[in-house]
N, C-alpha and C positions, 0 to 999 in steps of 0.2 A: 841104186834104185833101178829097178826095170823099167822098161818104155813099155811095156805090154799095154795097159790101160790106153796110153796115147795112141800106139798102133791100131787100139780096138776100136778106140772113138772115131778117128779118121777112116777106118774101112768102112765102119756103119754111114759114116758120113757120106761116102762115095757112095754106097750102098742104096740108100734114101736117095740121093741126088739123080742118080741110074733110074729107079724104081719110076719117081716125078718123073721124069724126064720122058719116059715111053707113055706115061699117064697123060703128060699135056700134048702128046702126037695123036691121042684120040681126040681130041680137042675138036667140038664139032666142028663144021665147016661154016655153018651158018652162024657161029656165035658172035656177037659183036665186038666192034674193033676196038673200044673202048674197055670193057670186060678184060679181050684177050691182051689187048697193051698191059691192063694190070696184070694180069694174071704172069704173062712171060717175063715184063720188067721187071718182078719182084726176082723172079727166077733168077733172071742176069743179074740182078744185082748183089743177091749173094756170089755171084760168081766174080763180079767186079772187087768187093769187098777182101773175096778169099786173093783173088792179084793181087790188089794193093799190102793185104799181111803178109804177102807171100817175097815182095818186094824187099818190103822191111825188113821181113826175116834175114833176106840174102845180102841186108847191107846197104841196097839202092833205096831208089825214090823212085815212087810206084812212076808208070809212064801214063797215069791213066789221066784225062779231063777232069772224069766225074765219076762218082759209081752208081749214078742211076742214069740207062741211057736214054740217049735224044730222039731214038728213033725205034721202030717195034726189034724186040729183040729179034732173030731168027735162030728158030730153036735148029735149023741143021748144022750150025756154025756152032751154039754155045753149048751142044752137046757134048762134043769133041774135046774143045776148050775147056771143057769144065769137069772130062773126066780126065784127061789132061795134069790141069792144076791139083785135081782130089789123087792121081800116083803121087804126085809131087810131096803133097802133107802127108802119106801112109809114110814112103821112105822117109821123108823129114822126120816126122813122130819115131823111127826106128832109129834112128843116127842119133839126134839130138844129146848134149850131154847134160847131166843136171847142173854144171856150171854154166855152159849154155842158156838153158833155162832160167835161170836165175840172170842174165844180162839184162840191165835194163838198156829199151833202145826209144833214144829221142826222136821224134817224127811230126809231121805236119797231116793233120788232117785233110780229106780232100776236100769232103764238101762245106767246108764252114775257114779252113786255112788257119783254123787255132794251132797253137801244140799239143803234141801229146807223149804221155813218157807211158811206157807199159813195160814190163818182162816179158820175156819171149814167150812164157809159158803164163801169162796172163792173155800174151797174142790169142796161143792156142785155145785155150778155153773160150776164151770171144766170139773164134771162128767158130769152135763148134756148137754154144749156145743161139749165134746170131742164126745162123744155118737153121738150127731147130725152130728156131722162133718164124723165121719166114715162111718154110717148108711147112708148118703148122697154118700159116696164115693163108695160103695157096689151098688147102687141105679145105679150110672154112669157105673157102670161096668157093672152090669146086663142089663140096658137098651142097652149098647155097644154090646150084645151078646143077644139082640132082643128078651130078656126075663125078663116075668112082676116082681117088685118087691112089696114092700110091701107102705101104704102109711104111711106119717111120719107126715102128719099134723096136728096140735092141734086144727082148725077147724073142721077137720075129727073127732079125738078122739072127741070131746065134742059136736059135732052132735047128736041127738038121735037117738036111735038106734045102735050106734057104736060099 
């Protein structure tokens, strides 16, 4: 089985996250702190999320507290960080083997300290669903506050020129 599909989903992934990411640096200046807490938290927290899978994937146990943080994110830190971790899952998605894929890997949730059992390639589709669904939810928010976001479509990405 080819990884092509999983290499494509994690480029668009980073792709979208890239895109956000210069979207919330126009971030008025005047906006309120409250607003902008959500609006970046939600940011960093799929970033925290994609750590913590990314932990698991390698075997450890994520080093994180929490994955929603305690304090306003700062977007010049979790930029880096976050494209960072998104090389991490392109090459991981291109290596990966379909036995691989198929391990199941026991784990402890962070925010709640239940268990949880997943396959690695249920990991991956998590990442890339949960990602869509935030990146979506940031998208509502910004448009609600009548400022442009970024786009998230894999028509887009894979348009030439993109």
């Amino acid at each position: 089985m080819s990884n092509a599909i999983l290499v494509s989903l994690f480029e668009h992934k980073a792709w979208c996250n890239a895109g956000l990411a210069e979207a919330l640096r126009a971030l008025p200046a005047d906006l309120d702190r409250k607003t902008r807490g959500l609006i970046l938290g939600t940011f960093e927290h799929t970033h925290l999320v994609d750590r913590a899978f990314k932990a698991r994937l390698e075997g450890v146990a994520p080093d994180l507290p929490a994955v929603v943080g305690d304090r306003m994110a700062d977007l010049d830190s979790l930029i880096p960080a976050m494209a960072e971790t998104d090389a991490w899952f392109v090459d991981y998605a291109g290596k990966v083997t379909a036995d691989e894929l198929a391990r199941i890997v026991d784990f402890t949730y962070i925010i709640d300290g239940e268990p949880g059992r997943m396959t690695k390639a249920d990991m991956l589709g998590h990442l890339i669903t949960h990602g869509a669904s935030h990146r979506g939810a940031i998208g509502r928010m910004l448009a609600e506050l009548k400022l442009r976001g970024a786009s998230d479509m894999m028509t887009t990405f894979r348009r030439p020129g993109a």
